[in-house]
C-alpha angles and dihedrals in degrees: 000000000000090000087065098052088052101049086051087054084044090055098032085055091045085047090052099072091049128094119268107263093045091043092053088051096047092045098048089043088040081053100039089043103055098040085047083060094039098058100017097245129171114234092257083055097072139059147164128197127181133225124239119250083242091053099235102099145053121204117194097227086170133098103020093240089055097042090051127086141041094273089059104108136047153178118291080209101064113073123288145126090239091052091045096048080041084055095041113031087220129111131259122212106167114169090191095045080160086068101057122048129270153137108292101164087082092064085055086074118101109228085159137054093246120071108279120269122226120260105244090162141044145176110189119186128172120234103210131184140237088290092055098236113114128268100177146002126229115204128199123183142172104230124193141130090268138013088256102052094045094054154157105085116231111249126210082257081060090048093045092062102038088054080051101053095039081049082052100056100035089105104048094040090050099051092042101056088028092106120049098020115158121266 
């Protein structure tokens, strides 16, 4: 995995000389794409929100269905696995995600063609910054109409090198949606 690792610092250093607009979109599909590849993910199984400047509130910025419209961000304080990993700065990996609450409006919208699957799995880490308080959140989930059909489980391994790769692109995620942050 450690190819992998390199070739996201290769594309987040290519990102950092661009404008602004065009940097934000290379780091967050340099991001989406590698940890798509790391874990095998399909493009509605991933997603990364960022934090307001003012810390209430997470927007989802990737993948670009889920960035877009108005319903796209929402309260750290309402229940949910991102606003608990934002409050503690500590991962989540929970293999029965339809036991615990959370927002399950956001797997109602449609990133795919097909009609949206339900998350039965999901891996949550925090992206902080140089400060080491978080900035953003990836997610990754396993999504199916039951736990069986959307394995594999995500295992602490899984875990280790999301939190690395997240650790990996902190710096490019945070420069690049710095300026012009929400709230």
């Amino acid at each position: 995995m450690r190819e992998l690792e390199q070739e996201l610092a290769r594309r987040l250093d290519a990102a950092a000389v661009k404008r602004l607009p065009e940097r934000r979109e290379e780091v967050l599909e340099a991001l989406g794409s590698t940890v798509r590849q790391a874990f095998g993910l399909r493009p509605d199984e991933i997603a990364i929100l960022i934090l307001s400047r003012d810390r209430s509130t997470l927007q989802f910025v990737y993948p670009a269905g889920m960035a877009e419209g108005g319903s796209n961000a929402f309260p750290v304080s309402v229940p949910s696995l991102a606003g608990q990993v934002v409050q503690t700065g500590r991962s989540v990996l929970n293999n029965a995600v339809h036991e615990v609450p959370h927002l399950g409006f956001y797997e109602r919208i449609r990133v795919m063609e097909n009609a949206p699957l339900d998350i039965q799995k999901l891996l949550v880490v925090a992206v902080k910054g140089a400060d080491g308080a978080p900035q953003a959140v990836i997610e990754v989930s396993r999504r199916g109409r039951s736990r069986a059909e959307a394995s594999p489980d995500f295992r602490p391994e899984d875990q280790q090198l999301l939190e690395r790769l997240a650790a990996a692109a902190g710096p490019a995620l945070t420069e690049a949606f710095a300026t012009g942050r929400q709230g």
